[in-house]
N, C-alpha and C positions, 0 to 999 in steps of 0.2 A: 649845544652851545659850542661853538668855536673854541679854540684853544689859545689863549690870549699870554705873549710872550709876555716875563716880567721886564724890567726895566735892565736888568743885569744881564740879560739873555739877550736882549738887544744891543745893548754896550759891546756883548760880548763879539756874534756875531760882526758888528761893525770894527769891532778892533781883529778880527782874523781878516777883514777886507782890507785893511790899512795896511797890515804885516805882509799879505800876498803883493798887495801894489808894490810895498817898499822891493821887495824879492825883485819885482819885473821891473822896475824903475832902474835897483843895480845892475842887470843884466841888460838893460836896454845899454847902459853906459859901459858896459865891457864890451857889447856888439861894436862899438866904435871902435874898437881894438884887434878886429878880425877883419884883415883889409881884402881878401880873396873874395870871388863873387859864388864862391859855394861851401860849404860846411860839411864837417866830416864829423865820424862819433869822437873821434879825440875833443873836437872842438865841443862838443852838446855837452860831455861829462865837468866842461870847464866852465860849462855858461849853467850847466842844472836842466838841461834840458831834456828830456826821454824822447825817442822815436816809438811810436806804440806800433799796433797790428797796423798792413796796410787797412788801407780804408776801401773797403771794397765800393766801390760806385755804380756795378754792374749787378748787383746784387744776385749773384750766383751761389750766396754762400749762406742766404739770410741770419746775415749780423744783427741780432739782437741784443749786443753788448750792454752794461751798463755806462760804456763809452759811447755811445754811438748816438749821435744827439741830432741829425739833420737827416733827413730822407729824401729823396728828389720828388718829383711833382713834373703836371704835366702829363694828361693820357696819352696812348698810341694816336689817340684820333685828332686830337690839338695838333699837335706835332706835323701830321697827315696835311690835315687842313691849312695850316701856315706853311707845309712845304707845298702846294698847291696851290697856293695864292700868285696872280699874276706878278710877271715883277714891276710893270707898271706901278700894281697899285703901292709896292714898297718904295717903291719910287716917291709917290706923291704924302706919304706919311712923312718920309726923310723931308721932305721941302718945309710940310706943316711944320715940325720941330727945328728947322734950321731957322724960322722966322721969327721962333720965341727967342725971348730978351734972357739971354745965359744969366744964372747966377754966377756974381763972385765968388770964387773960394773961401776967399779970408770972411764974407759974412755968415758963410757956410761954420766956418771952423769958429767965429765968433759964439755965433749958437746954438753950437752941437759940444764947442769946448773937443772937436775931436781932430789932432791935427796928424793926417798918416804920414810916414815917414817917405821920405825920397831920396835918393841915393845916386851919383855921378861917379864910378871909378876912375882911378887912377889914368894916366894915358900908359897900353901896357902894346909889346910888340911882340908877333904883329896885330896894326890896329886893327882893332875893333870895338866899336862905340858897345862899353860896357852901361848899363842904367838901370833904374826902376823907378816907377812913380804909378799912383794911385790915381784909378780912374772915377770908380764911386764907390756907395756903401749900401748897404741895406739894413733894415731893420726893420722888426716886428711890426707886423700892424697893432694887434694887442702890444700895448706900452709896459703890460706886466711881465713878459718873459722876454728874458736876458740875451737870448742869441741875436749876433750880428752876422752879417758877409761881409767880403769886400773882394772888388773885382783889382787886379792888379797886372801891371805890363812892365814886362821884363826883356829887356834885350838879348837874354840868354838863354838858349836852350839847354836844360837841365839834362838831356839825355845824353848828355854826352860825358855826364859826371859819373854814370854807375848810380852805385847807393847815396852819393854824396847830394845834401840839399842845397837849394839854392837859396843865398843871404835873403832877399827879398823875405822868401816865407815865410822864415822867422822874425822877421824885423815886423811884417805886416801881421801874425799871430801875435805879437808879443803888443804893439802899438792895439790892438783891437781888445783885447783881452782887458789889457792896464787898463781903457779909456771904462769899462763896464765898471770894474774895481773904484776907479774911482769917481763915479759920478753918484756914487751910494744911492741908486735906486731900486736895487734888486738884492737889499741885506737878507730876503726869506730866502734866497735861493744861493746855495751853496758851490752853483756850479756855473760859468757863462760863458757858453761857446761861441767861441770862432770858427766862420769856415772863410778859406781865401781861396778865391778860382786866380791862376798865377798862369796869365798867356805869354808863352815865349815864345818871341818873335810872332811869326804867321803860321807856326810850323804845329806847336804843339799847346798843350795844357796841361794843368795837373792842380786838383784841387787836395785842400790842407786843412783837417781839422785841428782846431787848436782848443784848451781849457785849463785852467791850472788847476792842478793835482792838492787838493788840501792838505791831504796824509801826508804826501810826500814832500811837499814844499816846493813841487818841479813844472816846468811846462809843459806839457805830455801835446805833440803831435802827432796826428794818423793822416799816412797821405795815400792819394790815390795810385795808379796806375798812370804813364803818359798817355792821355787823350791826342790822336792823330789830327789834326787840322788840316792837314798838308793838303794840297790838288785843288784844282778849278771850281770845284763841286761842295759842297758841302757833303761831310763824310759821316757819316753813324754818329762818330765821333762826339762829332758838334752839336749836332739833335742830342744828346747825350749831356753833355756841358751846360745845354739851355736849361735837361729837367732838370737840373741841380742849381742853375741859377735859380731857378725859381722853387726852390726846395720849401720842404715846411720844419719846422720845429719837432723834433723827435727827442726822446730820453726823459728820465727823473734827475731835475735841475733843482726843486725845491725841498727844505730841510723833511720830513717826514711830519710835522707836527700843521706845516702850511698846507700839506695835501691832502688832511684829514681834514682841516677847517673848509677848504675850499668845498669837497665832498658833502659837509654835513649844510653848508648853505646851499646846496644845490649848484655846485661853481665844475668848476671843467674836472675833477676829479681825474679820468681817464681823460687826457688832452687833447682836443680836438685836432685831426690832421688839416682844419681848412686854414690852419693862421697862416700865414707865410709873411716874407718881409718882404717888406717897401722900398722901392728904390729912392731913394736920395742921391740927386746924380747932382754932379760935378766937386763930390766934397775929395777933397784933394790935400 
């Protein structure tokens, strides 16, 4: 038989969801107090933020952390076969999609209750149109487990900060994270990661896992390496960036007592690598 939570164990759980939102809620509202378009560790230790390991993307180092909650997806031979595809026929896919009727955002953000943040800086010299805004999001096709993406455009190229991050990622970790917390459907599962793919400019990329740290009460981020975009051609890089859009669900997210139930009913036990998330485009 399953392991059936009491009533206080459920309370309980949902009141440590309420306390972590409240955590990211304050920290969302001191973000607004950090007027530069990149973040150093003075700044993380002020907001409660950790930078963890990088995030290896290349997986040369097989990260089997019990960080490590997204894996990329996407054979050698997909890859292959899409980069061999006429351009013609991407041609005539783009036309099919540009004839559908867009959704609104705001009916998007009505129904999802998820509204990403967007950001205009200052005017600073010399100009350069500093921004960030949200293109889309993804999510599970199983509605049971907790991980999002979200794909995001940044006017800024990060490499020219060093170690220093860019506002964006936090802001878009921090808005994706809060939105899971509080939409209390995933109280069995103690952990719900974000990952944000963050293209700056045409140039480069860099993706960012995000989750909050229960223990610690922190937002703990792992980020990649700068993925190259750059040139006429599509670069390793990019082929790269796509398996990871299309990544699947990786790590232990659920309390220990949910994954023994799951187990003895015959339920994903060991989690399937075929779930992946859903696009949901234009939520902004």
């Amino acid at each position: 038989m399953p392991t059936e939570l009491t009533v206080l164990e459920s309370l309980g759980r949902a009141g440590v969801e309420q306390e972590q939102a409240r955590i990211l809620r304050r920290m969302k509202e001191d973000l607004k107090f950090y007027p530069n378009w990149f973040l150093d560790q003075a700044d993380f230790e002020g907001l409660g933020v950790i930078i963890g390991p990088g995030l290896d993307v290349d997986e040369t180092i097989g990260d089997f952390s019990s960080t490590r909650f997204f894996r990329p997806w996407v054979p050698d031979e997909v890859v292959k076969e899409a980069a061999d595809v006429a351009e013609s026929t991407w041609m005539d896919k783009l036309a099919a999609w540009a004839s559908q009727s867009p959704v609104d955002p705001r009916f998007i953000r009505e129904g999802t209750g998820l509204d990403l943040p967007f950001h205009d800086f200052e005017f600073t010299y010399p100009y350069i149109e500093k921004m960030y805004i949200s293109e889309c999001a993804y999510f599970p096709v199983d509605s049971s487990i907790p991980h999002v993406a979200c794909l995001v455009l940044d006017s800024i190229e990060a490499t020219i900060t060093g170690d220093r991050v860019l506002r964006s990622d936090l802001d878009f970790a921090i808005a994706m994270v809060l939105w899971r917390l509080t939409q209390g459907r995933h109280t069995n599962h103690h952990t719900k990661p974000a990952l944000i793919y963050t293209l700056e400019r045409d140039q480069h990329a860099r993706i960012t896992q995000a989750h909050f740290d229960g223990k610690r009460n922190k937002l703990v981020l792992r980020q990649s390496r700068h993925l190259d975009l750059s040139g006429p051609e599509p670069t390793p890089d990019a082929f790269l960036l796509l398996r990871w859009i299309a990544c699947r669900p990786a790590g232990e997210t659920e309390y220990a007592d949910e994954e023994d139930a799951s187990e003895d009913e015959g339920g994903r036990g060991e989690r399937s690598p075929g779930v992946g998330p859903e696009l949901l485009s234009g939520c902004a």
